[in-house]
Structures are given as structure tokens and as C-alpha cells.
MARBAMAR-376747 format. One record per residue (C-alpha): residue number from 1; chain; x, y, z. Coordinates in pm, 1 decimal. Example, Ala and Ser with C-alpha at 12.3 -4.5 7.8 and 13.67 -1.06 7.14 Angstrom:
2
1; A; 1230.0; -450.0; 780.0
2; A; 1367.0; -106.0; 714.0
! end
This chain:
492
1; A; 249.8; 1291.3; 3722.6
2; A; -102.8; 1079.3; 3740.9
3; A; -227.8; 1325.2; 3469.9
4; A; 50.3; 1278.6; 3234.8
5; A; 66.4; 901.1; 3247.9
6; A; -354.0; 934.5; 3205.0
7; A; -237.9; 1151.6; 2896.9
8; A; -47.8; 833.1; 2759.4
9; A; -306.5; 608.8; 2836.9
10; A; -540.0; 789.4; 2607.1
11; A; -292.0; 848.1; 2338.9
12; A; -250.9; 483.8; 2358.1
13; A; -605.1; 443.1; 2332.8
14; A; -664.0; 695.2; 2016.7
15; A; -360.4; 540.7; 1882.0
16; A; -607.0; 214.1; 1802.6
17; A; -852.9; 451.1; 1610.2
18; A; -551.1; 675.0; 1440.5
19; A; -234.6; 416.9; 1427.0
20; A; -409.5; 95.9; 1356.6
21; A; -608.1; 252.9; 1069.3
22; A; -324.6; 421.0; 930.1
23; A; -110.5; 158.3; 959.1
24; A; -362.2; -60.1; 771.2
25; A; -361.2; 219.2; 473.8
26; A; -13.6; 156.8; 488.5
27; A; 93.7; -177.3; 519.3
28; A; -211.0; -236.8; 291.8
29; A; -303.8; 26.4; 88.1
30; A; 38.4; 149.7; -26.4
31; A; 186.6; -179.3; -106.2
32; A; -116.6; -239.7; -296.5
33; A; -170.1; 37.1; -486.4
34; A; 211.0; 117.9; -568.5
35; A; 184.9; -204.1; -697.3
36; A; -121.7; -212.2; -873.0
37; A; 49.1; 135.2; -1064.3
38; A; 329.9; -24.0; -1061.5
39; A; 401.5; 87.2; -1392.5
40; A; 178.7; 350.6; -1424.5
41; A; 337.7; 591.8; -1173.8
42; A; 117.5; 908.9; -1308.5
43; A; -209.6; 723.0; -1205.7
44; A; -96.3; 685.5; -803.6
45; A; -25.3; 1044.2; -862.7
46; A; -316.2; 1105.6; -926.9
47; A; -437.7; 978.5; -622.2
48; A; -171.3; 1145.8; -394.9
49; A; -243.8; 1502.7; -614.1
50; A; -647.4; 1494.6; -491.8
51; A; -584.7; 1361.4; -149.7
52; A; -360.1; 1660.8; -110.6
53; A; -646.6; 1881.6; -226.3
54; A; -861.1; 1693.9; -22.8
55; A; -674.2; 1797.0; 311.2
56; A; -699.9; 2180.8; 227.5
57; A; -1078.3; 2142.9; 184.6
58; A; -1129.9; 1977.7; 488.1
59; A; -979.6; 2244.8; 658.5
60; A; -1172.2; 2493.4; 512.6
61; A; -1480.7; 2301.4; 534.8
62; A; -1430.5; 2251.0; 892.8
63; A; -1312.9; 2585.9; 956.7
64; A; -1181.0; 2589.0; 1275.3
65; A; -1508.0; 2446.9; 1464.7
66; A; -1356.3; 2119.7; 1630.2
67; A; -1151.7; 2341.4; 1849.4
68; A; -1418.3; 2593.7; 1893.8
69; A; -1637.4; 2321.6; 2006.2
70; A; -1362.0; 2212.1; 2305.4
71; A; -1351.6; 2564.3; 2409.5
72; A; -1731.9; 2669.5; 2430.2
73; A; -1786.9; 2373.4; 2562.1
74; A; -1518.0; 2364.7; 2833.2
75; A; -1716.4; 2773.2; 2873.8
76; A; -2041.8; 2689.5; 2867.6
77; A; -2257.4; 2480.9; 3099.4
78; A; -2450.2; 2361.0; 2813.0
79; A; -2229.8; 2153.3; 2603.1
80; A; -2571.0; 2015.6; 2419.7
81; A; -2618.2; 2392.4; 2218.0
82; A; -2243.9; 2402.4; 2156.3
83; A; -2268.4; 2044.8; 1964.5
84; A; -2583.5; 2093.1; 1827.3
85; A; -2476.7; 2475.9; 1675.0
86; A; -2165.9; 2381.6; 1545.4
87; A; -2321.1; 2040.7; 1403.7
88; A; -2593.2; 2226.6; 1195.2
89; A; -2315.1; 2500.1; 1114.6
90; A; -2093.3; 2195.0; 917.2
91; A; -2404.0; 2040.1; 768.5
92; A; -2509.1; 2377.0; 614.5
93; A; -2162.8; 2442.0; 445.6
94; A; -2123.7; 2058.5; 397.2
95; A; -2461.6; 2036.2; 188.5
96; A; -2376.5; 2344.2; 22.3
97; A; -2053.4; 2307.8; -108.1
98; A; -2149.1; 1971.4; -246.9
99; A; -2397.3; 2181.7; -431.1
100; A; -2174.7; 2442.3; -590.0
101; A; -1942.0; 2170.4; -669.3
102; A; -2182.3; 1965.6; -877.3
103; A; -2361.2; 2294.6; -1056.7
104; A; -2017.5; 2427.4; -1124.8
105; A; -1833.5; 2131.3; -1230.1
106; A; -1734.1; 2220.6; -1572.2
107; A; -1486.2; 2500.9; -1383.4
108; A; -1403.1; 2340.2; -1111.2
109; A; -1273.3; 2032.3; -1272.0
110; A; -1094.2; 2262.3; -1492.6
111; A; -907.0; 2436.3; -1163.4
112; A; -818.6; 2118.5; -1054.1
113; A; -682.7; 2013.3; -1393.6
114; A; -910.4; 1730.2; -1444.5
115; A; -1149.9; 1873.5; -1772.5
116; A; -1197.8; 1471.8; -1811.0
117; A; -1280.1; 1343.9; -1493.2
118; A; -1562.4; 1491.4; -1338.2
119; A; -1646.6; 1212.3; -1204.5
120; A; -1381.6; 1198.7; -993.0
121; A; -1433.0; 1556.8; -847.4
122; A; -1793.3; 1483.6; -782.6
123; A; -1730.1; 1181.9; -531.8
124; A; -1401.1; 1383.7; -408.4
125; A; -1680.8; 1657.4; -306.8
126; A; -1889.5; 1378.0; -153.9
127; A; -1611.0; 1269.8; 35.0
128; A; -1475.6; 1578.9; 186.4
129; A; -1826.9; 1714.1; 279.8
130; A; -1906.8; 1388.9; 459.7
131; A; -1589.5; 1423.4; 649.8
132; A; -1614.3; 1769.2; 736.0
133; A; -1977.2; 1710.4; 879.5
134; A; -1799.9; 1441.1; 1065.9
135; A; -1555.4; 1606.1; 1244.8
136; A; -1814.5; 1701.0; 1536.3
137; A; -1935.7; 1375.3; 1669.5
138; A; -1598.8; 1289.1; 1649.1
139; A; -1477.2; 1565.4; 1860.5
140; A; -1762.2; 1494.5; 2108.6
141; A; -1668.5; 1195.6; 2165.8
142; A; -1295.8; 1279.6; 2235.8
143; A; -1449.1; 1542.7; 2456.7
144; A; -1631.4; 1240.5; 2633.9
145; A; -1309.8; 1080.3; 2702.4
146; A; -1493.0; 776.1; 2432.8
147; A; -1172.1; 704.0; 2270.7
148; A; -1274.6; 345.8; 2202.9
149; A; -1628.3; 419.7; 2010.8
150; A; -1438.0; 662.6; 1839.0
151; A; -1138.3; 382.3; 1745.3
152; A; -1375.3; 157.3; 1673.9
153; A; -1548.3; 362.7; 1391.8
154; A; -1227.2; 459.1; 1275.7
155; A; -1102.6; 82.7; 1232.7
156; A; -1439.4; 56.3; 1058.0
157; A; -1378.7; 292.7; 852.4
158; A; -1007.5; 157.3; 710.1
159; A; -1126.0; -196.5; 704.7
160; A; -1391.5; -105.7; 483.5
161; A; -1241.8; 94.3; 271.3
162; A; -960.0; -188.4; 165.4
163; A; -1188.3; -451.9; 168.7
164; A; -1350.2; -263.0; -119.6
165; A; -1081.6; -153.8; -283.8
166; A; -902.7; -488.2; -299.0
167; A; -1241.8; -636.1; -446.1
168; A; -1281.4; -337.9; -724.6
169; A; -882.3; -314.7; -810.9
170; A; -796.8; -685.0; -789.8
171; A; -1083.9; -909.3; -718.3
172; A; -1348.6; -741.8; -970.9
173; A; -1162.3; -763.6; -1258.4
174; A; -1120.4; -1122.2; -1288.5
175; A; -1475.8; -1139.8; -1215.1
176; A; -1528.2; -951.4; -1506.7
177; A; -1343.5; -1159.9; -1758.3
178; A; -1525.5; -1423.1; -1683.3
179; A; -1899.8; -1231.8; -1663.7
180; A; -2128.8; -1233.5; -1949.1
181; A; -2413.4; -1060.5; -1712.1
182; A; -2503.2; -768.0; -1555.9
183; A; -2136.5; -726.3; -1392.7
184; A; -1958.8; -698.6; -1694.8
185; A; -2170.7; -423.9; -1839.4
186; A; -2149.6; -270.5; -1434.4
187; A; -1783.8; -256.3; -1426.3
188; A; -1517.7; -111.9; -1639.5
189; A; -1188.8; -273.3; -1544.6
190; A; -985.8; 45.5; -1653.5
191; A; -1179.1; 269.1; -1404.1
192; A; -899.4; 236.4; -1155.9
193; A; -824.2; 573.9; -1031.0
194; A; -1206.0; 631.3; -1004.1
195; A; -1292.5; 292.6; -816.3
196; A; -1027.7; 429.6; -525.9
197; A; -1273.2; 745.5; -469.4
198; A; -1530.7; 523.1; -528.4
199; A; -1448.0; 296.0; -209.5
200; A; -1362.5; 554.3; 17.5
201; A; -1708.2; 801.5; -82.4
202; A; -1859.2; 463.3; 54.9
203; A; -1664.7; 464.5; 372.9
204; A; -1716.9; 770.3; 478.8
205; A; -2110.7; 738.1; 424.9
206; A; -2079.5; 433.2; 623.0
207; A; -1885.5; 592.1; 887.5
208; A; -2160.7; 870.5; 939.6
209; A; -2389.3; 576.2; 954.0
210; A; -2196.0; 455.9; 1216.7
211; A; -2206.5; 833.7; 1448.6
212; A; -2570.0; 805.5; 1362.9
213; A; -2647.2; 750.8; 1767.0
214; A; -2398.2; 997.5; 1839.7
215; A; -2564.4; 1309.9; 1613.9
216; A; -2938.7; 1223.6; 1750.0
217; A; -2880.0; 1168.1; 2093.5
218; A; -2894.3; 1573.1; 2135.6
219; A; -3147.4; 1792.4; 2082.0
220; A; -3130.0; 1997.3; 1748.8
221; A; -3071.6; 2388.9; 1840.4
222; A; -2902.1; 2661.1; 1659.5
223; A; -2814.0; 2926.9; 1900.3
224; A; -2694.8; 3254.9; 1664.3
225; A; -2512.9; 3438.3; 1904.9
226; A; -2320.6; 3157.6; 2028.3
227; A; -2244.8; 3032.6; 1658.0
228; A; -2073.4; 3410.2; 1621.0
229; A; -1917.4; 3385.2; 1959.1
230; A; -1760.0; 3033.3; 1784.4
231; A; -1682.2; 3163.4; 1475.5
232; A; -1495.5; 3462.6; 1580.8
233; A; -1321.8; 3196.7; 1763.4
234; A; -1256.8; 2977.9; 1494.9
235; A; -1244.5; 3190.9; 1196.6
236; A; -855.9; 3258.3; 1283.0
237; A; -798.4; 2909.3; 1296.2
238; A; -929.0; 2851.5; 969.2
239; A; -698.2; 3093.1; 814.0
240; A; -410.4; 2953.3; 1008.8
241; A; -525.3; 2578.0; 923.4
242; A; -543.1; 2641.5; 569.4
243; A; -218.9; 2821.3; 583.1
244; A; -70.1; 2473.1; 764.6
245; A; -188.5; 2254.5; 494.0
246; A; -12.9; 2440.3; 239.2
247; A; 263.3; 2317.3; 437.2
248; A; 198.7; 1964.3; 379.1
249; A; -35.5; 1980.1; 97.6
250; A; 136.7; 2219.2; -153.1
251; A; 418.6; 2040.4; -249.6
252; A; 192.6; 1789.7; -436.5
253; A; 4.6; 2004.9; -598.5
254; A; 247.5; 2260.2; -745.5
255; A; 512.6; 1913.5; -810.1
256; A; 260.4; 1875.2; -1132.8
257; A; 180.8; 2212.5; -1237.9
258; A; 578.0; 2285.6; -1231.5
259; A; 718.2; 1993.6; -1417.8
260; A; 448.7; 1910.3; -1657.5
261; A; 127.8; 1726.5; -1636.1
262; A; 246.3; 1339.2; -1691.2
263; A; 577.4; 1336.6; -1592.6
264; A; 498.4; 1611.5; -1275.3
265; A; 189.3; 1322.0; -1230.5
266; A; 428.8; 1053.5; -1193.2
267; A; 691.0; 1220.2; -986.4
268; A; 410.3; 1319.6; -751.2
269; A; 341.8; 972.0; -744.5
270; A; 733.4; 869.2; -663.4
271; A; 727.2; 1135.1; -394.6
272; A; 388.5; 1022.3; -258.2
273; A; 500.6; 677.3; -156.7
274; A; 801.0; 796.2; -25.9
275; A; 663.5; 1046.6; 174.3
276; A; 420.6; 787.1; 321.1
277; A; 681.0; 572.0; 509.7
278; A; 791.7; 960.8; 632.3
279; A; 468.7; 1067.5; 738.8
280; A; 436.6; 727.4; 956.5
281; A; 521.9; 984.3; 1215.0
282; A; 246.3; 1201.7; 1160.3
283; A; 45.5; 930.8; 1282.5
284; A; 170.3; 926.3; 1602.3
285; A; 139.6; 1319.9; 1618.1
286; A; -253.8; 1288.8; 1525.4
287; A; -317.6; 1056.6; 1794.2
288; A; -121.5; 1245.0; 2032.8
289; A; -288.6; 1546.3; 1920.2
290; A; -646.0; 1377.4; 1984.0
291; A; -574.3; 1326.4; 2303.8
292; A; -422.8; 1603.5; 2429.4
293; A; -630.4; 1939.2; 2306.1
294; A; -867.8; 1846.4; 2514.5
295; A; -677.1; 1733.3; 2792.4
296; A; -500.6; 2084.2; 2786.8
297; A; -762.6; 2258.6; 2783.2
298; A; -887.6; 2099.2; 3126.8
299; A; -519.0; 2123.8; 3282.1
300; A; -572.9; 2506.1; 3204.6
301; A; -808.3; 2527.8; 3544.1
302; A; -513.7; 2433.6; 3758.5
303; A; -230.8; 2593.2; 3866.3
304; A; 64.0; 2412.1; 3774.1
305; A; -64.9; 2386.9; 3408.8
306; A; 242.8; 2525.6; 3286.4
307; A; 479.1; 2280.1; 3442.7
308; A; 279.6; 2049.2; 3302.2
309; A; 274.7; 2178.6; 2923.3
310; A; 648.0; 2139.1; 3009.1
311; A; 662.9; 1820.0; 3145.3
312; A; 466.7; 1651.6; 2828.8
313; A; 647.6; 1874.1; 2575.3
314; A; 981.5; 1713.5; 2738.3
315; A; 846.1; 1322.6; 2713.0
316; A; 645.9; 1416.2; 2368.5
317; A; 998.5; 1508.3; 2228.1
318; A; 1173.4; 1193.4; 2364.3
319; A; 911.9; 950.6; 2238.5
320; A; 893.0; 1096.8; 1886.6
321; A; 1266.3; 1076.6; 1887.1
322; A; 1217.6; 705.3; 1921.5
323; A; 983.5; 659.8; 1622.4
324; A; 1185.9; 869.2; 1450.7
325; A; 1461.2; 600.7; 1499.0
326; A; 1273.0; 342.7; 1494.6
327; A; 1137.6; 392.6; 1153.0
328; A; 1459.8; 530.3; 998.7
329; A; 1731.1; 291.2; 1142.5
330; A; 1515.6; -5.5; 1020.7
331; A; 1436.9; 205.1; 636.5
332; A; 1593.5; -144.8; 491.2
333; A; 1267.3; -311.5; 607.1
334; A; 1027.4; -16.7; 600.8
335; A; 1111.7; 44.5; 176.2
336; A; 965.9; -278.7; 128.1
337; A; 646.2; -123.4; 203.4
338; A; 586.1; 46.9; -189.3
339; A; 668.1; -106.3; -503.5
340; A; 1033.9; -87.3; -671.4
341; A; 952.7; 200.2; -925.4
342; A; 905.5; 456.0; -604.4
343; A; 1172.6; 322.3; -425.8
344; A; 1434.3; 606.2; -528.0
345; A; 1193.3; 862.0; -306.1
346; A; 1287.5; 671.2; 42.3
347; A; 1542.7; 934.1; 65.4
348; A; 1273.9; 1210.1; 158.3
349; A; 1221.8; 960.3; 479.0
350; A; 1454.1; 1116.0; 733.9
351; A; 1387.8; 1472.7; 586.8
352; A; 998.1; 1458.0; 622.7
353; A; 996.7; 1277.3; 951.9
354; A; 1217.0; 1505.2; 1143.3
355; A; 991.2; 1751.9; 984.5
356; A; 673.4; 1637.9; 1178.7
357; A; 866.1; 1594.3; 1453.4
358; A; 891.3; 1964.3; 1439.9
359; A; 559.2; 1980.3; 1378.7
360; A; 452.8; 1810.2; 1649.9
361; A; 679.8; 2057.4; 1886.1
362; A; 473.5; 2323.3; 1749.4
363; A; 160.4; 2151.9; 1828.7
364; A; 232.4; 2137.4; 2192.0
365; A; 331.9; 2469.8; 2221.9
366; A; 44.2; 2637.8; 2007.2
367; A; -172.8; 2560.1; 2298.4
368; A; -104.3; 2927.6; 2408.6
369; A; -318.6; 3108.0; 2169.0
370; A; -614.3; 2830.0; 2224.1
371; A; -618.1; 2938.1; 2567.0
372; A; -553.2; 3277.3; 2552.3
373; A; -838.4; 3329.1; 2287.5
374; A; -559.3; 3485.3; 2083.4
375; A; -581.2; 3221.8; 1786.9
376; A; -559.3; 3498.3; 1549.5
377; A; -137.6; 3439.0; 1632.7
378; A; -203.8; 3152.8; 1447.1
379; A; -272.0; 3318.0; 1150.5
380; A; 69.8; 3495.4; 1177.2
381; A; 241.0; 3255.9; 1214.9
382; A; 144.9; 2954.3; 1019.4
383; A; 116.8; 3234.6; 742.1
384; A; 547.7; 3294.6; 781.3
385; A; 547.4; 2902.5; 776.5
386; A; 331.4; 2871.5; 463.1
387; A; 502.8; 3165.2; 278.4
388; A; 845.3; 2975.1; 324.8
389; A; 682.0; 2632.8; 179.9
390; A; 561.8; 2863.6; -140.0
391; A; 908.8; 3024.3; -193.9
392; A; 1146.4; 2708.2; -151.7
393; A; 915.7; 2496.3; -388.4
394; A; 915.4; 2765.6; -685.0
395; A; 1264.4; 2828.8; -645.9
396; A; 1440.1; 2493.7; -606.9
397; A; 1212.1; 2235.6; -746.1
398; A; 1313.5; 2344.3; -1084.7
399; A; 1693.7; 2263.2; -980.2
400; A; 1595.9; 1979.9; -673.7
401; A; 1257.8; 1847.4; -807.9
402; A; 1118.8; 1730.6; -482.8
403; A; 1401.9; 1734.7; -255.9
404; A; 1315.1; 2024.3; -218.2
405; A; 942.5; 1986.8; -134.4
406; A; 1105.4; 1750.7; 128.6
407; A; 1334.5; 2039.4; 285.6
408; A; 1026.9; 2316.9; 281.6
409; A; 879.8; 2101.1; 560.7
410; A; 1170.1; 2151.5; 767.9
411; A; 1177.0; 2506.2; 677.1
412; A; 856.7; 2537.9; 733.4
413; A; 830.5; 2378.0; 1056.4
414; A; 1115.6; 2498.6; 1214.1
415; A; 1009.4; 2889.4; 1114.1
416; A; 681.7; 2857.1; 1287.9
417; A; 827.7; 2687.4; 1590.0
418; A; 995.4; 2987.0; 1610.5
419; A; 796.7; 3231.3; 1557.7
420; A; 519.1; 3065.3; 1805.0
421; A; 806.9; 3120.3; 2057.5
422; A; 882.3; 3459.5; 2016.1
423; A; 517.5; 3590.6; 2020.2
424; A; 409.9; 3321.7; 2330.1
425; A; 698.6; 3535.9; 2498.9
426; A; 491.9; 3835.2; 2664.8
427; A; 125.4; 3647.6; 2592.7
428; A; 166.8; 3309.9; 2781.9
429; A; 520.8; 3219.2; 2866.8
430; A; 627.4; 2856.9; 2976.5
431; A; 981.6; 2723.3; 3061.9
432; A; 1045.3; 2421.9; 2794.0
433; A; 1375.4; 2457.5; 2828.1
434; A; 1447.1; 2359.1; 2515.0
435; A; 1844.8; 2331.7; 2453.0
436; A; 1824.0; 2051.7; 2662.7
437; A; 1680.2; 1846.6; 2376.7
438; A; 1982.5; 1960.3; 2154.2
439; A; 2210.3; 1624.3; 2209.8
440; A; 1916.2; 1431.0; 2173.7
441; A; 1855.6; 1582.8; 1827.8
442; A; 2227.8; 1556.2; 1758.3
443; A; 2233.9; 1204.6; 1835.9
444; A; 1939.6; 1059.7; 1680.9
445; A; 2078.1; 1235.4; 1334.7
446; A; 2399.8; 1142.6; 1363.9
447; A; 2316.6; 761.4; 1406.4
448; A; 2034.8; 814.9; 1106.4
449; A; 2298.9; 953.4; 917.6
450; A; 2589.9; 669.9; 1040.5
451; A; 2287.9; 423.0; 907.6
452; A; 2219.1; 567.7; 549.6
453; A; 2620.2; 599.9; 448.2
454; A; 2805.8; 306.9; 635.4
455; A; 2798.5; -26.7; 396.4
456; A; 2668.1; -294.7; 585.0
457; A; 2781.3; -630.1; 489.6
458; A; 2387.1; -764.6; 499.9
459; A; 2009.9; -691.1; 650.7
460; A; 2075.1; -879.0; 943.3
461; A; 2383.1; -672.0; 1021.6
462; A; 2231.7; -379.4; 955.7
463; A; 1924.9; -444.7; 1191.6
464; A; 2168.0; -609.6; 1460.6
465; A; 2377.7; -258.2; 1471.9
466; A; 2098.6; -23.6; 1430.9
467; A; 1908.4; -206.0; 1724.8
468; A; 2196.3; -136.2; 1971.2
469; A; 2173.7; 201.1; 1822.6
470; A; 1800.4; 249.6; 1918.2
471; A; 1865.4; 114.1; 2260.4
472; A; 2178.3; 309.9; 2314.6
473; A; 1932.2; 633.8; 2306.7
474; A; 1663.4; 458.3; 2509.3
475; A; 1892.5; 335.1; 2726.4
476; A; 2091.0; 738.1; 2730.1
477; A; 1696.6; 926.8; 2778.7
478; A; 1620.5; 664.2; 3073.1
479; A; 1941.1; 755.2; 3234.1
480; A; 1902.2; 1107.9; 3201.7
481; A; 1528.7; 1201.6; 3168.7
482; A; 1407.0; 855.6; 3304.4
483; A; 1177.6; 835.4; 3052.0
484; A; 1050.4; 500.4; 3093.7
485; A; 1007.4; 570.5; 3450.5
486; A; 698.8; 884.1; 3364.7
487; A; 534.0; 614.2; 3166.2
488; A; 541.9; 275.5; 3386.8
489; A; 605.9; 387.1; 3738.8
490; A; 332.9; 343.4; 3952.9
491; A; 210.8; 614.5; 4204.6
492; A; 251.7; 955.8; 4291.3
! end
């Protein structure tokens, strides 16, 4: 199918504003930080702890509107007062929860557990209102079909944010030592933590600098009864977004609360970098997810749009089966990617990335309620998915510590897969078939699991064998899907 393969292009495409940058942060980032904590585990917790915080608020922050934005505008025949209503609707809340944060710091830093560091919750603010705001012009230009403005901003955005951090973490402090002027009374060479927010409250103002052309090349109107239209929309998928990042965010936070602040700071830390070479396949999820609301949206107009929600949910599944491999057959190599104190978390790796693969099945299929208008489903059902996250992590992380935050993603996942199936039933039905994707699963984690017990006599062994393992599958989805065929063969 033309549109498929024009699906992949663009996820391609994305994949340089969502992939590269990521993969910067973490062949960069992680191996630098991890190693600049190297021995002070709690402070890279820290970091992971108010990142996690920092997804939940840019959900709520955002609350909903990107997707409201590719619906009215895929409704309306003035896309203009769709961009320019939801834009001023972000920079209101934006503006004003930077407000409330800074007048109400005392509290606020005290909710967050950080009485001592308010310095640190007043650039988080910055940061997450800046990137809320943001999330419009970048949605316009994925509904543009712009995916390389919008990669190259993202780059931007990376590359500036680790050439700053490097200077301020590494760079700045030997500067210092030898700096009887103005820098040494400037910087404080013990301000890690801070310096990290620091860089990236920079990035981000950079990066709106950078949509600049995007926000004023509309004219400014705030249409009221369209912004309720929107936010009777979106309002649902705010509650069911916030619900979803308790899925991946919670873990973190309640890892600290329930052990105890130091040592629950430094096995957040442990589990962070662990769960980073895991959540590589998240990345590939985002960029396929960038690409493809929109496009499903337009597919909706014709009638074989279900046959098509079929058809990529069937290729979507083999690819990410792939990564999946390809990043837990080669886990030798990948480990090598955070410091030797975290290393003992690479065994959350298979857990959490068959987790987002699971994720990413629900993502295909929640395109039901989008279209439907009937995103308050979402609600339900990212609410059974979050209420399973909440009860496996106070029961078993006592016993499992964060094993079991690992398992609560699959959980998780799997429940609202589920449940996403059994209300789509009578609303918006479409054939996935999906036992036919059973051996696949079953042989992808049997040869993950043949990897992570069989003693290999070296690394090059182990790569040699797990390489004929990863094109053993290739070679068994070509034969029987001919999935390399949807993505190079020319025509039809």
C-alpha cells in the first residue's frame, strides 16, 4: 500500500527529530551523567525523580490540545483559528502556572520533597511551561507534513542542551580552579544537579526561539466557542493522559517515598539508567506515533481505513519486534552505555521494552475513540491501566524493590490493551487479527531469554549467535508476512 510505505517514509523522517535526539541523550547524556554520579547514585536520582514529574505536568499542561488541534483542524476549514485558539489557550495556562509555582514555592517544593532546592523547582516550572506552550507549533507542523523543520529544531534542541551541559558539568569546573575573576565567583562547582535544569531551561527557550516564524505567521484569534468545542474534546484526554503517565512516571516517584529518601534516591537512580537502554524503544514508538495520528486521521475519509489500521498494526508489530531484538540480543554492548554502579538494573531491559511494545499496540488501536469523538473511553481505560501500576508498586516493591516497577508496565500495558479491545468491540470494530502475532512474541522471548541464561564463551560469540538469531526472525517475518517486501517494493 502507497499510503503505508508514505507512512514509513515519514516515520523515517520524524525518526531524525525523535531518534537522533534521543539517541544523542543517550549515547551522550547517560554515559555522561551516570558517570559524572558515578558515585553519587542519589544525585542522578534526582534527576530521573523530576523528569518523571516533569512528564505528568506536561500532560496536564498540555491537556489534551495537540490532538484536539488534528481533529478541529481536519473539521474545520479554518485551520488558522484552530492554531491560533489552542496556541493562546497553552500560553494562558503556561504563563500562569509558572506564576503559582513561583508565589507558592515554599509548598510546592515541599510536595515535591525538595524544602532545599527551590531553585530547582523554579527552572523545572520554566521548563515544563515552555514545553507545553510548545507543543502547538510543533503539532502544526506535523500537521503540515514539515517533518524536517520540525527534526531540525529538535536536533537543535539536544545538541544544545549537551553542549551546555558538558561545559557546566565537566568543562566549567576546571575553568574554575584556575579563575580568580568574575567566573569563579559565577560558578559553584558543586551545583551539579542544578546546572542539568539549568542547560535544558536554556534549550527549551532556545527552541521556542527557534518556532518563533512558526507562532507569528498566523493571525492571533481566540474563538470561545470553538476553544469549548476543543476542550470538551480534549478534556478526556487529559484525564486519560495523566492517567498514562502514572504508568511510566509513577514508579520513580513512589521508588523514593517507599524506601527512604537517600537510599530510595539512589535506587531511583540505578533503575533510571537501566530503564533508559529499555525505553530505547519508546523512541521508536514516539516517532511512529508523530507520524501516524495525523496520518490516521486523514485515512479516516476513505473507505478501506480499517484494512488499513490493520495492515500498519500488523508491520508496526513486526518492526518493533526487531528493535526489541535488536537492542536485547546485543544488551552485552548496549550496558556499556551507563556507568558500572547502575549496571545491576540492565535486567529491567527486556521487561520494560516488551512493555512499550505493548504500549505501542495500544497506541495504534486507541485511534478508535479519536475518531469516534468518544475519547472519554480513554479515561476508562488508561484509568484500569493506571490503577494496576498503583497497586503492584505498593504491594511488591517492598518485597521486589523495582522489579516490580519493571513488571507494572507490563501489567499495565497489557490491561489497557485489553480493555481498549473489548470496548472498541460494538463502537469501531477492526479485524487485527491478533493471534497471528503469538509465535512471533513466543519467539522473540524465547531467543531473549536463550541470550540472558546460555554462557557464552566471549562477546564476539555472543554477537556472532545472537546475529543469526535476529536474522532467523527477519528472515521467518519475510517469509511469512513479507515484511521487507511492504517497505521496499516498488509500486502498487
Amino acid at each position: 500500500m502507497n499510503e503505508v510505505r508514505k507512512l514509513a517514509g515519514q516515520t523515517l523522517i520524524y525518526g531524525l527529530g525523535t531518534i537522533i535526539p534521543r539517541f544523542l541523550h543517550y549515547a551522550v547524556m547517560t554515559p555522561f551523567y551516570t558517570r559524572i554520579f558515578y558515585d553519587k547514585t542519589s544525585d542522578y536520582g534526582r534527576i530521573t525523580e523530576l523528569y518523571a514529574w516533569m512528564v505528568v505536568l506536561l500532560v496536564i499542561l498540555t491537556y489534551g490540545m495537540e490532538t484536539g488541534f488534528f481533529k478541529f483542524s481536519q473539521k474545520s476549514q479554518d485551520s488558522e483559528k484552530v492554531f491560533s485558539t489552542a496556541l493562546i489557550s497553552l500560553l494562558i495556562t503556561s504563563v500562569l502556572f509558572v506564576i503559582l509555582v513561583n508565589v507558592f514555592i515554599a509548598p510546592v517544593s515541599a510536595l515535591m520533597n525538595y524544602r532545599n532546592n527551590h531553585d530547582y523547582i523554579r527552572m523545572f516550572a520554566g521548563i515544563v511551561a515552555i514545553d507545553a506552550f510548545t507543543a502547538i507549533p510543533f503539532a502544526r507542523l506535523r500537521k503540515e507534513n514539515r517533518p524536517v523543520q520540525f527534526s531540525v529544531i529538535k536536533i537543535a534542541n539536544v545538541f544544545l542542551t549537551i553542549v551546555l551541559v558538558v561545559f557546566l558539568l565537566k568543562i566549567a569546573p576546571g575553568v574554575w580552579e584556575r579563575s580568580t575573576g568574575w567566573f569563579r565567583r559565577a560558578y559553584d562547582p558543586e551545583y551539579k544537579v542544578g546546572y542539568v535544569f539549568l542547560a535544558n531551561l536554556i534549550s527549551s527557550g532556545f527552541t521556542l526561539i527557534l518556532l518563533l516564524p512558526v507562532i507569528f505567521r498566523t493571525k492571533f484569534r481566540f474563538d470561545t466557542g470553538l476553544w469549548y468545542r476543543m476542550i470538551s474534546y480534549s478534556y478526556p484526554l487529559l484525564l486519560a493522559g495523566l492517567s498514562g503517565t502514572i504508568n511510566d512516571a509513577l514508579d520513580k516517584i513512589i521508588l523514593r517515598r517507599m524506601i527512604g529518601e537517600e537510599e530510595g534516591l539512589s535506587v531511583v537512580g540505578k533503575y533510571g539508567a537501566g530503564y533508559k537502554i529499555g525505553v530505547l524503544m519508546a523512541l521508536f514508538i514516539q516517532m511512529f506515533r508523530f507520524a501516524a495520528e495525523p496520518f490516521f486521521f486523514e485515512r479516516a475519509k476513505h473507505s478501506d481505513a480499517k484494512e488499513t489500521y490493520a495492515f500498519v498494526m500488523k508491520y508496526f508489530i513486526l518492526v518493533m519486534l526487531v528493535v526489541f531484538l535488536g537492542i536485547n540480543l546485543y544488551i552485552s554492548v548496549f550496558q556499556y552505555i551507563i556507568a558500572s554502579t547502575y549496571r545491576e538494573a540492565i535486567v529491567v531491559v527486556p521487561i520494560i521494552s516488551m512493555a512499550y511494545i505493548l504500549y505501542g499496540i495500544y497506541i495504534n488501536h486507541s485511534i478508535w475513540y479519536k475518531l469516534n469523538d468518544l475519547t472519554i473511553y480513554a479515561v476508562y481505560i488508561t484509568f484500569i491501566g493506571a490503577l494496576i501500576t498503583v497497586l503492584i508498586n505498593v504491594l511488591f516493591i517492598p518485597a521486589y524493590g523495582y522489579m516490580a516497577s519493571a513488571w507494572a508496565h507490563i501489567a499495565s500495558y497489557g490491561a489497557m490493551i485489553i480493555a481498549s479491545f473489548i470496548f472498541a468491540e460494538k463502537k469501531f470494530k477492526v479485524n487485527y487479527n491478533m493471534k497471528q502475532f503469538i509465535p512471533y512474541f513466543l519467539i522473540a522471548t524465547g531467543m531473549v531469554t536463550f541470550g540472558k541464561y546460555f554462557k557464552y564463551p566471549g562477546l564476539a560469540c555472543e554477537i556472532l549467535i545472537n546475529t543469526v538469531f535476529l536474522i532467523i526472525f527477519i528472515g521467518y517475518a519475510q517469509y511469512k508476512d513479507k515484511m521487507l517486501s511492504v517497505f521496499f517494493k516498488k509500486g502498487e
